[in-house]
N, C-alpha and C positions, 0 to 999 in steps of 0.2 A: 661454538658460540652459545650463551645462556637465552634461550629463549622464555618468555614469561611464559606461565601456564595458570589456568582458572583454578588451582587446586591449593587453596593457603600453605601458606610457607614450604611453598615446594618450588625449588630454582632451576630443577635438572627433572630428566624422563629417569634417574635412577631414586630420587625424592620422591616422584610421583609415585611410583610402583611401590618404595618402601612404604608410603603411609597408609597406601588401598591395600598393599598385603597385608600389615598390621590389621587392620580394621575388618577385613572378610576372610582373614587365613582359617578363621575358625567356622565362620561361617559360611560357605562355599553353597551353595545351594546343588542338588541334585537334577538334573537333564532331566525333559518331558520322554528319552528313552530310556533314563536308568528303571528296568522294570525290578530293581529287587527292591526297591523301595515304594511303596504305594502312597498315593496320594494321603492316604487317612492318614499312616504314620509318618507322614514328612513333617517336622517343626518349621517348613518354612510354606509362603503363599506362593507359591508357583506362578510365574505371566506365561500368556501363551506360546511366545517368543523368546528370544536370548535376545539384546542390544548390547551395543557398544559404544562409548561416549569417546569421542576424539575432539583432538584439540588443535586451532590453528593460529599462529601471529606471524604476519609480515611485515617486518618492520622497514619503514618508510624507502630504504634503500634497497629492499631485496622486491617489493611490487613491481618493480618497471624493469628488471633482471629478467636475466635464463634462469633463474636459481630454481631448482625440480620443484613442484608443489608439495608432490610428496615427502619430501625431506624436509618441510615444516608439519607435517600431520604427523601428530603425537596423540597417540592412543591411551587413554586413559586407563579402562576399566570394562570386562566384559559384566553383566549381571543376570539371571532369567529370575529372582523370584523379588519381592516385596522388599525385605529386608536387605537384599544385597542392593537395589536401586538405593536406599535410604544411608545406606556408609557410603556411594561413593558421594550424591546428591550431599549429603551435610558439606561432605567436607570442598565441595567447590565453590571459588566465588560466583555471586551473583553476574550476572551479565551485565548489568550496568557499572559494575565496578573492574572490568578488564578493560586495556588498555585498547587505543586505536585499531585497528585492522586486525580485531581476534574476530575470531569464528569457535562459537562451540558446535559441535556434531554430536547427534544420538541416531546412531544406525544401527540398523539388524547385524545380527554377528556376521563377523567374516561379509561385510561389503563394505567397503571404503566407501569416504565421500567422496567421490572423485565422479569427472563425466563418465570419462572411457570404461567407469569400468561394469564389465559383463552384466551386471542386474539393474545399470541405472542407465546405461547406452540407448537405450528406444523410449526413454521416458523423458522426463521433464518436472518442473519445478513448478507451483502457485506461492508469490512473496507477497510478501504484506509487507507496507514501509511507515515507520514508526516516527513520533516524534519521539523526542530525545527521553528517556525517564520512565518510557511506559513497557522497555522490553521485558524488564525480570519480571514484571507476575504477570505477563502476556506469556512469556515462556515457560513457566510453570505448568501454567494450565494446560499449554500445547502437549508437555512430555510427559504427565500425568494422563493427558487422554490419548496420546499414540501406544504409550504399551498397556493401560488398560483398554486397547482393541475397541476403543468408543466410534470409533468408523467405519468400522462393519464392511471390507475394502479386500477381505481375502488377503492376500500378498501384495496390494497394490501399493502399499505405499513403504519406501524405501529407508526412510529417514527424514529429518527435519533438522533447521541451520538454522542458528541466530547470530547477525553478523553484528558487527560493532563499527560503527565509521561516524566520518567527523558532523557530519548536518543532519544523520539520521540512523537507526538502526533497522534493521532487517530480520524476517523471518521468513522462513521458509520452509517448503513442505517437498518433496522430491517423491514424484510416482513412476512409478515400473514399467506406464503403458502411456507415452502423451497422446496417440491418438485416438483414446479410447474416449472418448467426450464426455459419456453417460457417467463416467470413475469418477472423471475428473470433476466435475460438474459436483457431482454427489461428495468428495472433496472435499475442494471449496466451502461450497453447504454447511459442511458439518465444520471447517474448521471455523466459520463466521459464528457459527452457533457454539460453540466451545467456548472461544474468545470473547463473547457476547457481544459481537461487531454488529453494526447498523447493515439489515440487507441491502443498503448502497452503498457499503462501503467498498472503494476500489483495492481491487486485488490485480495483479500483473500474473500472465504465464508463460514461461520460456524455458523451450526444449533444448536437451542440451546439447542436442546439434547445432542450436545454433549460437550455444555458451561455445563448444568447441569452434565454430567457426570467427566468433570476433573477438573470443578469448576473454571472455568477462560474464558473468553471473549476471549482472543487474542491470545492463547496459541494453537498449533497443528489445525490450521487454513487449510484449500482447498488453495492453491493458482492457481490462474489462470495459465494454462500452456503455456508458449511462446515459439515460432516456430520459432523463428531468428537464421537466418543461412545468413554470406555472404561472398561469395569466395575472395580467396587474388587474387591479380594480378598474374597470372600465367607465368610473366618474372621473381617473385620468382623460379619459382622451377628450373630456371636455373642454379645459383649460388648455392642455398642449395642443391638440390640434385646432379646436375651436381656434383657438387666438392667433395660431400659427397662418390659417385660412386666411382670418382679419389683417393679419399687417401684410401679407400677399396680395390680398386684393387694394390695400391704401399703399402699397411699395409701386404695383404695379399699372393697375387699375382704378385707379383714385377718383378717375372722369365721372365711372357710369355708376357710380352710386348713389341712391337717392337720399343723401342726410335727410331732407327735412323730413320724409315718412318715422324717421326714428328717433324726430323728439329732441331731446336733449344730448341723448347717447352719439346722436347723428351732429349736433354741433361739436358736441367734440372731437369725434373722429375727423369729420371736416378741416378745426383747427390742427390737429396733428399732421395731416396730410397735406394739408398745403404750405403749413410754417415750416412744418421738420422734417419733409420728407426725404433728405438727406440722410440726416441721424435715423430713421424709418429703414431705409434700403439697408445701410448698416446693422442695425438691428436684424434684418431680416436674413443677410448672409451669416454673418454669427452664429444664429437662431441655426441654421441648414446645419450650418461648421461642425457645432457641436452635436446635432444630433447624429453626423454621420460618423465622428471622432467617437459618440458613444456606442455605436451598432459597431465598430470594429473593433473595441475593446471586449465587447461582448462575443466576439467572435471569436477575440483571442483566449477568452476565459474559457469560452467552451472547446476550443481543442484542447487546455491543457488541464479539461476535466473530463476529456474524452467523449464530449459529446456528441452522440450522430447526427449523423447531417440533415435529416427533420430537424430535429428540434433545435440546432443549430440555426439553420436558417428560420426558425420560430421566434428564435432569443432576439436574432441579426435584426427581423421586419419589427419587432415590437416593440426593441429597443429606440427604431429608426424614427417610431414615430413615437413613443413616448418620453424619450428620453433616460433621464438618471431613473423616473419609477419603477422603469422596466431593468435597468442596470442594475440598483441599490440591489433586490430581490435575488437578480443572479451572485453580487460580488456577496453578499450574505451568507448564500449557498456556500461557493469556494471556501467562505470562512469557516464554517461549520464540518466542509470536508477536511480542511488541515486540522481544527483539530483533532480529528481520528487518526491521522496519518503522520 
C-alpha cells in the first residue's frame, strides 16, 4: 500500500531513497571517528551527533487495527554534518502541509521512535499542543536547536515528534531519563526559551510507560500545574456586595430598619420593601443563583487550566462573591492561553 511521505514528489520508501541519494551521494559527510580526515580539512560542519529523520502516517483505518507501528515508520535519511541536514531538510514538506495522522521524527542515529525501545524505555516525553498553523516554524526552530546541542543535556535527549491531527498539532521532545526532574526540568526551560513561549505556558509530561500502558502518546498526559491567581479591583465589592447585603436585609429583614434616619435613600428603600417585596425576594435568589452558577464555572475553568487547588479555591470564593468581575478576568486568562496552544 502507497503510504504518503513528507518528502515532495516521492509516493514509495524506494522515491524516498532515490531523491536523498541523488542529493548527498556526493556529499556524504565523514564520522566524528573517521580519524584520517581532520576536522581542518573536512569541507563539511561536522554536528556533534549523527540524527535520523523518520516518517509516519496512519491512515484513518489502520489507527484502531493490530497493524505493527513499525510497519508504518519509514526512515528517511541519516545526516551528522551541516550540509547533509540542509538536502534532506529542503527537500521535505513543511509540517503543516502533510496529511492527517503524520508524524515527522528526528532521532539519534540507530534509535527508533518507538516506546519499547532500549534508549527511550525509562524516559518520557514534554508535548506542547499547538493551534492549528503554528507547527512549521515552531518546528524549525525546535530541530535547529536539537542538533545544534542548544540544550546542553549530555545524551539526555532522544528525539523530538511533530504530530499532525485534526483540532490540533503536537510536538514533542522524548528524554532518556523521566525520572530525572532536574533534566527534565532544565528541558522544558530551554525548549520554552527556543520556541519563545510565554514561562506560563502549559506543557504536558508522559512516560512512556505509561504511553505503553494505555497505548497512546497524548492521551492522560501530567500537565504542568499553573499558580495564576489575580485579584479584582476591590471598588468591586462595593456595588456587589454592598447592594447584595441591602436587598438581604429589605428581602428579609425589612422590620428593623430605620428609613427615616436615612433621608430620602430610606424613603425609598421603604417603598421597595413593602410594595415589591415579592419582585425583592426574587431578585435576591437570582442574585445567589448566579453568583454560585459563576463560582462553578470558575471552577471548571481552573481545572481545565490545571489550576491548584489554592488558587482554585481563590478563583471559587472571589468569584462567589463578585461575580462576572472576578469571572471576566479568569475567562480572559483561558483566552490568552489558547492562543498559545
Amino acid at each position: 500500500m502507497t503510504t504518503t511521505t513528507p518528502v515532495n514528489n516521492a509516493t514509495s520508501d524506494e522515491e524516498i531513497a532515490l531523491e536523498t541519494t541523488d542529493k548527498t551521494e556526493n556529499t556524504s559527510s565523514p564520522t566524528k571517528d573517521d580519524n584520517t580526515i581532520s576536522n581542518s580539512d573536512s569541507p563539511f560542519h561536522l554536528l556533534e551527533g549523527r540524527w535520523t529523520f523518520w516518517y509516519t502516517h496512519r491512515p484513518t483505518t489502520f489507527r484502531n487495527s493490530a497493524v505493527n507501528y513499525d510497519s508504518c515508520l519509514k526512515k528517511l535519511g541519516t545526516f551528522g554534518s551541516i550540509e547533509e541536514f540542509w538536502c534532506y531538510y529542503d527537500h521535505m514538506k513543511f509540517p503543516g502541509d502533510l496529511p492527517l495522522y503524520s508524524d515527522v521524527h528526528l532521532f539519534k542515529e540507530n534509535l527508533k521512535p518507538m516506546w519499547e525501545e532500549e534508549g527511550n524505555r525509562l524516559g518520557g516525553k514534554w508535548i506542547l499542543r499547538l493551534k492549528k498553523g503554528l507547527s512549521t516554524r515552531l518546528w524549525e526552530l525546535l530541530v535547529l536547536a536539537v542538533i545544534g546541542e542548544q540544550f546542553s543535556v549530555g545524551k539526555e535527549i532522544c528525539g523530538i515528534v511533530c504530530s499532525i491531527r485534526p483540532q490540533e498539532d503536537l510536538i514533542s521532545i522524548w528524554t532518556k531519563t523521566a525520572n530525572n526532574q532536574t533534566v527534565t526540568q532544565r528541558i522544558k526551560e530551554t525548549m520554552k526559551k527556543v520556541l519563545n513561549l510565554p514561562q506560563d505556558c502549559p506543557m504536558e509530561y508522559k512516560t512512556h510507560n505509561d504511553s505503553l500502558r494505555d497505548n497512546c502518546s497524548y492521551r492522560n498526559t501530567d500537565r504542568m500545574t499553573d499558580h495564576f491567581y489575580q485579584s479584582a479591583n476591590p471598588l468591586w465589592y462595593i456595588p456587589c456586595d454592598g447592594g447584595l447585603l441591602i436587598l438581604t436585609i429589605l428581602t428579609f429583614w425589612r422590620h428593623t430598619v430605620s428609613y427615616d434616619a436615612l433621608g430620602f435613600l430610606g424613603t425609598f428603600l421603604k417603598y421597595l420593601a413593602y410594595n415589591y417585596h415579592t419582585l425583592l425576594v426574587w431578585i435576591f435568589w437570582v442574585s445567589v443563583f448566579l453568583h454560585v452558577f459563576e463560582a462553578t464555572i470558575a471552577w471548571r475553568i481552573c481545572k481545565r487550566l490545571n489550576i491548584d487547588s489554592e488558587n482554585t479555591w481563590r478563583w471559587c470564593r472571589q468569584t462567589l462573591l463578585l461575580g462576572y468581575p472576578s469571572l471576566g478576568k479568569l475567562r480572559r486568562y483561558e483566552a490568552e492561553k489558547r492562543k498559545l496552544s
